[in-house]
C-alpha positions in Angstrom: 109.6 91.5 81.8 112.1 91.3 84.5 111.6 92.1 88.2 113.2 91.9 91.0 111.7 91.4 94.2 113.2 91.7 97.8 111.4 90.5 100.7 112.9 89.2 103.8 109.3 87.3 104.9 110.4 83.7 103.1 106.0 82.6 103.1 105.1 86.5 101.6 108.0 86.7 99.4 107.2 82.8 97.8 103.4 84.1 97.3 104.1 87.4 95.9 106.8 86.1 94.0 104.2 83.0 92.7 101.4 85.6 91.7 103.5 87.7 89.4 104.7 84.7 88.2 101.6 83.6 86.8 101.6 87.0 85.1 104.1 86.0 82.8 106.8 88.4 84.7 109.9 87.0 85.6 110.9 87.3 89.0 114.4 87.1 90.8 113.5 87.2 94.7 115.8 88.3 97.3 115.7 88.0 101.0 119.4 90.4 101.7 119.5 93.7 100.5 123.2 93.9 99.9 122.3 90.9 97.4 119.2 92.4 95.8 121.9 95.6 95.1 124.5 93.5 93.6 122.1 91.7 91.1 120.6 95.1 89.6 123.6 95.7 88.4 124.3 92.4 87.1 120.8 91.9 85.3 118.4 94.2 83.9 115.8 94.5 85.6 112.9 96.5 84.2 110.9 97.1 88.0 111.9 96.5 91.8 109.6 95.5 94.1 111.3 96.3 97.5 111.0 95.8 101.2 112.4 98.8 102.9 113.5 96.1 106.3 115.2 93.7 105.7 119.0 92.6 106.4 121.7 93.7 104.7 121.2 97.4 102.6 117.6 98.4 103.3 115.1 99.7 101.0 116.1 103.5 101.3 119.7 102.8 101.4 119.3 100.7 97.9 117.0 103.3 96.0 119.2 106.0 97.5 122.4 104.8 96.1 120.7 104.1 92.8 119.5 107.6 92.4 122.5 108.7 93.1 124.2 106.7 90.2 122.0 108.1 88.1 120.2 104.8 88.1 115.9 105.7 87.3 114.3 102.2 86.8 111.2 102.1 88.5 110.8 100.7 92.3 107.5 100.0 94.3 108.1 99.8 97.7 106.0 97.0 99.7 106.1 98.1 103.6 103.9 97.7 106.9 105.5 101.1 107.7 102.5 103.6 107.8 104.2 106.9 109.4 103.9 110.1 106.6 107.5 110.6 107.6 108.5 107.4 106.3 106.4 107.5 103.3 107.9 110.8 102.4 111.1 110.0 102.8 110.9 106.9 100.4 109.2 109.7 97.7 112.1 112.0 98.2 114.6 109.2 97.8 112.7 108.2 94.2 110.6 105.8 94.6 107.7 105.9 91.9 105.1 104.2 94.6 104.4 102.4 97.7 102.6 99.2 98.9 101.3 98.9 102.1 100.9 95.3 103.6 98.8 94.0 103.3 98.0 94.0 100.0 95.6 92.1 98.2 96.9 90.5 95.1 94.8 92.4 92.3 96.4 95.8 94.1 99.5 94.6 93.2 98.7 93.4 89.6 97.2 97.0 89.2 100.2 98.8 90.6 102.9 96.9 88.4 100.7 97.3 85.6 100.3 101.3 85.9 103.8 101.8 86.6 105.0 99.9 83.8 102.8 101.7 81.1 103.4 105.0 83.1 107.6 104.4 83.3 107.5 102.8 79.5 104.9 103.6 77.4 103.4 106.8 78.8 100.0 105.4 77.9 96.9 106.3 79.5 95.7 102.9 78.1 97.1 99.0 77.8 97.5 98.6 74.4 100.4 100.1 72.9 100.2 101.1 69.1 103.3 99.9 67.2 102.4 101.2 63.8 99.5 101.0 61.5 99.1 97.3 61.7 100.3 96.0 64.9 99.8 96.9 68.6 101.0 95.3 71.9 98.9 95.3 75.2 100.9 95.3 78.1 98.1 94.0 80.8 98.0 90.9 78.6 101.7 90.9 77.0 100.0 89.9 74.2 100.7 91.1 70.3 97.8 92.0 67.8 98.0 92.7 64.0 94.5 94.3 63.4 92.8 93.7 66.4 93.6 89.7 65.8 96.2 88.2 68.3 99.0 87.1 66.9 100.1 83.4 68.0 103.7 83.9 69.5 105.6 81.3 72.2 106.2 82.4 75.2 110.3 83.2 74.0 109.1 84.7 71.2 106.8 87.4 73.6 109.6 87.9 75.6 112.0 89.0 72.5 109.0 90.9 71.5 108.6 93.0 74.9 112.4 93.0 74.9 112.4 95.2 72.2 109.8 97.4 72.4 110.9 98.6 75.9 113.7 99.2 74.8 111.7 102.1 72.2 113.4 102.2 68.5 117.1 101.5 69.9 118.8 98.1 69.0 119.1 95.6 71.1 121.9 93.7 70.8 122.6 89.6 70.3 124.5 89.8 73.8 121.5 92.0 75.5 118.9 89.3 74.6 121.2 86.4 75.5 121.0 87.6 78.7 117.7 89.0 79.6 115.6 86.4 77.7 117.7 83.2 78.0 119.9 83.9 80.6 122.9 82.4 79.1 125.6 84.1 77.5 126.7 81.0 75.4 123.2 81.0 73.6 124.0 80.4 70.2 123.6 83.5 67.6 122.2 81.2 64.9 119.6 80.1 67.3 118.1 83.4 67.7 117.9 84.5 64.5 115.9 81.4 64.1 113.3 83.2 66.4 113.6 86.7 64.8 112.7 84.5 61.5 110.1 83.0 63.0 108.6 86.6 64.6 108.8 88.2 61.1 107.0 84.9 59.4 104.2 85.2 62.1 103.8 89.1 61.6 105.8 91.2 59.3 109.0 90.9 58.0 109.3 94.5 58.4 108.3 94.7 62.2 111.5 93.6 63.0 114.6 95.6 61.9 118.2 94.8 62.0 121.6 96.2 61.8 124.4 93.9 61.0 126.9 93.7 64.1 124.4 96.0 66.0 121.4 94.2 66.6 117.4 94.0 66.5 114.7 96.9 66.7 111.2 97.1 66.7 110.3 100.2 64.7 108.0 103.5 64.7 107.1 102.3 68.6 104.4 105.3 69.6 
């Protein structure tokens, strides 16, 4: 899972940034606003986590002109601001919730973990049935075939989430060069290799694909 963070605080934006990291979430942090813009649209992102001061666009001004474009992923904004105007204002704009420092870091992990099953799953629970045989719980990113977990690398996870947030709609060769590898030149023959090695470790119907279209997890609840 990908998020982006913007924090102009260089100490609280390493230890948030750190935490969420050892979460398994991947995190992009940004101290400029006008930066932090230009990458969501360059990388998807599947949460921002956003200070509402901070140089460049502030927090408003980004979740604003995102709405605006039709744009709904999920922000949390983090913010010493405690005036009900302010905090109205950043609900009116569209953000799904707010922060206020401090924080302690188990308030956070709760936070992103609601919002994600809330934005994604629509669960009122972490695990997220798949089918019959295979569920996926998102507090843990973890995947279990009947109750047992199922071994996966870290890569392999990540192709895993990849495709279930992305619910029964193909994800394409380019799409998870990008958001799991970050490289466009990854080689195609190397990630079928993983795909393989998913479907040997699971099913080899858990993973569907579509010749010059991509991958798809099926019958995602």
């Amino acid at each position: 899972m990908n998020i982006l963070l913007l924090e102009d605080d260089y100490d609280y934006k390493n230890s948030i940034k750190e935490y969420l990291e050892t979460l398994n979430y991947q995190v992009d942090d940004f101290d400029n606003g006008t930066e932090a813009f230009d990458a969501i649209y360059e990388k998807n992102y599947h949460l921002l986590i956003l200070d509402i001061r901070v140089p460049g666009l502030n927090g408003y001004e980004i979740v604003k002109s995102l709405r605006e474009d039709k744009n709904n992923i999920p922000v949390i904004f983090i913010t010493s601001l405690t005036d009900i105007n302010n905090l109205s204002m950043g609900y009116e704009l569209g953000c799904n919730d707010y922060i206020k420092k401090p924080f302690s870091p188990k308030e956070l992990k709760y936070r992103v973990e609601q919002l994600i099953k809330s934005f994604y799953f629509t669960l009122n629970e972490n695990r997220l049935k798949i089918n019959e045989d295979f569920s996926y719980d998102i507090s843990t990113m973890q995947l279990y075939k009947n109750e047992q977990l199922v071994n996966l690398t870290k890569k392999e996870l990540e192709i895993v989430f990849l495709l279930i947030t992305n619910k029964n709609s193909y994800v394409s060769i380019e799409q998870l060069r990008c958001e799991v590898w970050n490289e466009k030149y990854m080689n195609e023959a190397d990630i079928r290799v993983f795909i393989k090695n998913i479907r040997d470790k699971t099913s080899k119907d858990l993973i569907e694909t579509k010749r010059g279209i991509g991958y798809k997890i099926a019958r995602v609840s």
